[in-house]
C-alpha positions as CSV (number, residue, x, y, z in Angstrom):
1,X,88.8,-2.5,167.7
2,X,91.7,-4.0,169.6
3,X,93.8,-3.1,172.7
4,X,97.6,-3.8,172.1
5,X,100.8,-3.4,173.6
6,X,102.3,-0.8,171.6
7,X,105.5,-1.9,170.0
8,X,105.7,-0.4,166.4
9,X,108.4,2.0,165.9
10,X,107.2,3.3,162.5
11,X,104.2,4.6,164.1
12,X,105.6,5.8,167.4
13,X,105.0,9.3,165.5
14,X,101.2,8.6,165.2
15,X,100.9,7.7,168.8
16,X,102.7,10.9,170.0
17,X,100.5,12.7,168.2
18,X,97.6,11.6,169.3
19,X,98.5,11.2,172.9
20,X,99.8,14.7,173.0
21,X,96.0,15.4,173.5
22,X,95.6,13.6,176.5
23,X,95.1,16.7,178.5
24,X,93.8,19.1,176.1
25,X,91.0,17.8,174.1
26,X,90.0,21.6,173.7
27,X,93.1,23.2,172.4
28,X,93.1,20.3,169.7
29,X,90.9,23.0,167.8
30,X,94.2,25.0,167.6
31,X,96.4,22.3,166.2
32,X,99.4,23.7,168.0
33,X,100.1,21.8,171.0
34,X,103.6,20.7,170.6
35,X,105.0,17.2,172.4
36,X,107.4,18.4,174.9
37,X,111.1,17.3,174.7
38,X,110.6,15.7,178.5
39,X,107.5,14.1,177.1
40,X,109.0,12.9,174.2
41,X,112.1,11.4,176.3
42,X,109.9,9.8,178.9
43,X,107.3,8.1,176.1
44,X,110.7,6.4,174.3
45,X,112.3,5.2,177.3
46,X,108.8,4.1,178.3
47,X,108.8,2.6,174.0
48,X,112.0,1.1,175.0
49,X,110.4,-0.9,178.2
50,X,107.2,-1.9,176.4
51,X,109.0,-3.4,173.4
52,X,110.8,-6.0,175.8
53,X,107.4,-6.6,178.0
54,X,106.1,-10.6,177.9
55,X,102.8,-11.8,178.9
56,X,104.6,-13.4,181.7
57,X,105.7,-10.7,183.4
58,X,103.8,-8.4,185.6
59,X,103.8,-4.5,184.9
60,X,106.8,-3.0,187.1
61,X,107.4,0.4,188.4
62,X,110.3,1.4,186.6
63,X,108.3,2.6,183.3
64,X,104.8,3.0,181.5
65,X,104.0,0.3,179.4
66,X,102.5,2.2,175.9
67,X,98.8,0.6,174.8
68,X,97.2,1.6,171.6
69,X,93.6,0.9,170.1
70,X,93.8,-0.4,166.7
71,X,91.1,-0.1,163.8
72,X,90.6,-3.1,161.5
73,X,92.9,-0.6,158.7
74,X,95.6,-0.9,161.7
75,X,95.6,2.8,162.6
76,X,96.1,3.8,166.1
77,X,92.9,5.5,166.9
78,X,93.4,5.8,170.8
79,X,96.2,5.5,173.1
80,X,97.0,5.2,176.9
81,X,100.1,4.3,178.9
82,X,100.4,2.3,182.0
83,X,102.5,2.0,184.8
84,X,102.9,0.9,189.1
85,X,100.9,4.2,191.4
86,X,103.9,5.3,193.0
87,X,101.2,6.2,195.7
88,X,99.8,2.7,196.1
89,X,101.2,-0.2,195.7
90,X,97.8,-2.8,194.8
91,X,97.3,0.1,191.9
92,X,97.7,0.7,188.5
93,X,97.6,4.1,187.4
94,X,96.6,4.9,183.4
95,X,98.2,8.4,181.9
96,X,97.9,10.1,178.5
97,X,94.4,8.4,177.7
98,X,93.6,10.2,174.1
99,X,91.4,9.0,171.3
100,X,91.4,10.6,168.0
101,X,89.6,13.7,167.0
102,X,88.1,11.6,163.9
103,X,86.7,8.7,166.3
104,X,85.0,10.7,169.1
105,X,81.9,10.6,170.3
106,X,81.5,7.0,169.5
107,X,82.1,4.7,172.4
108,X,85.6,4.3,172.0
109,X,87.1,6.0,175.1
110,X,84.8,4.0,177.2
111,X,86.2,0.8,175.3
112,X,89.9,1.4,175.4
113,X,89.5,2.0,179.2
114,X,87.4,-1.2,179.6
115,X,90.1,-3.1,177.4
116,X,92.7,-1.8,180.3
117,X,90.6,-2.9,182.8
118,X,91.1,-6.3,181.2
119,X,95.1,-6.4,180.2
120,X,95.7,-5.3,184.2
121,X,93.5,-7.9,185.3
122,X,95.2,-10.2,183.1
123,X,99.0,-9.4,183.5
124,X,99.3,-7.9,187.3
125,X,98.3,-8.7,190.5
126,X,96.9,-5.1,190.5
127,X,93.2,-4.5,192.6
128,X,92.9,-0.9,191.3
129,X,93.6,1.3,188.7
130,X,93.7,4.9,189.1
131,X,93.7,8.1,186.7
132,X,94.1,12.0,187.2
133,X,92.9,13.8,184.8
134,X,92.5,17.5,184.0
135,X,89.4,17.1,181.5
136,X,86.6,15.1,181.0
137,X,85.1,14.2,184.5
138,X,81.8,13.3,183.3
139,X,83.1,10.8,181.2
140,X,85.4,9.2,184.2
141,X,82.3,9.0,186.1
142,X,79.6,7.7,183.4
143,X,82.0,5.2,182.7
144,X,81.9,3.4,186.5
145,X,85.1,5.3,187.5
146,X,85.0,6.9,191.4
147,X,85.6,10.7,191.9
148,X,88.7,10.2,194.8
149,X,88.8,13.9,194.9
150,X,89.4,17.1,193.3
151,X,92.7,19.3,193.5
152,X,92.1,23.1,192.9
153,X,94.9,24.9,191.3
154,X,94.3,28.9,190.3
155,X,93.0,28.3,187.1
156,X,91.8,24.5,187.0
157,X,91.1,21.1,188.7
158,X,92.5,18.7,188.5
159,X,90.4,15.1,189.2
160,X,91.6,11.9,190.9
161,X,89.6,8.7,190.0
162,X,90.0,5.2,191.2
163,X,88.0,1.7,189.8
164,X,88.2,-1.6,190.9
165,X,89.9,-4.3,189.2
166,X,87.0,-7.0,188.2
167,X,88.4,-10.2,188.2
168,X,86.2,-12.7,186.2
């Protein structure tokens, strides 16, 4: 498996459509969810950015910067976009963090986040990452991520998670 900057435009498809899951890993049993037309504008102006990123520069604020976890058959198998915390500035914060139905279970969300972990340290200046999330606390946590706190809306939570940026 690798981490790479995500710049094919014949799969952009493929990674919509597994991103799209991001924040519903349990309505993926319906099949329905449908990428939203803001979603959809924000993720190609984001394609736009990412396609003229260089290793030499550092990750802005102005847009997300679209990662995808390759196979060895080159098939997008997870995704993740990242981008400046507008609420700190020594932060990176990761969105739309989605791995394949096919590929659960097996270790790979837990990779593609420590593969982050590695690009940030590599191309920013970043000390942090952060991640909100609406799903899959346990996994945050198991994975060395710190609970920051909780938001309570009327029907869910929403969870706010911070890590360290290890700099070897």
């Amino acid at each position: 498996m690798k981490l790479e900057i995500f710049k094919n435009k014949k799969q952009l498809y493929d990674w919509l459509d597994i991103a799209k899951y991001s924040n519903y890993p349990e309505s993926e049993k319906e099949n329905n969810i449908r990428i939203s037309h803001s979603f959809l504008k924000e993720i190609k102006t984001s394609f736009y950015f990412t396609r003229k990123f260089h290793k030499s520069i550092c990750i802005n604020d102005g847009f997300s910067i679209l990662l995808a976890l390759i196979n060895e058959k080159k098939e997008i198998i997870g995704t993740a976009t990242i981008r400046k915390d507008y609420h700190k500035s020594c932060a990176c914060q990761i969105n739309n963090v989605a791995i394949k139905k096919e590929y659960r279970r097996q270790g790979l969300g837990q990779t593609l986040i420590h593969e982050i972990e590695k690009f940030v340290a590599e191309h920013s200046e970043y000390k942090l990452i952060t991640l909100t999330t609406g799903c899959s606390r346990g996994f945050y946590e198991n994975i060395g991520m710190t609970l920051a706190g909780i938001l309570k809306f009327e029907d869910c939570e929403r969870y706010f998670f911070y890590k360290n940026i290890n700099r070897t």
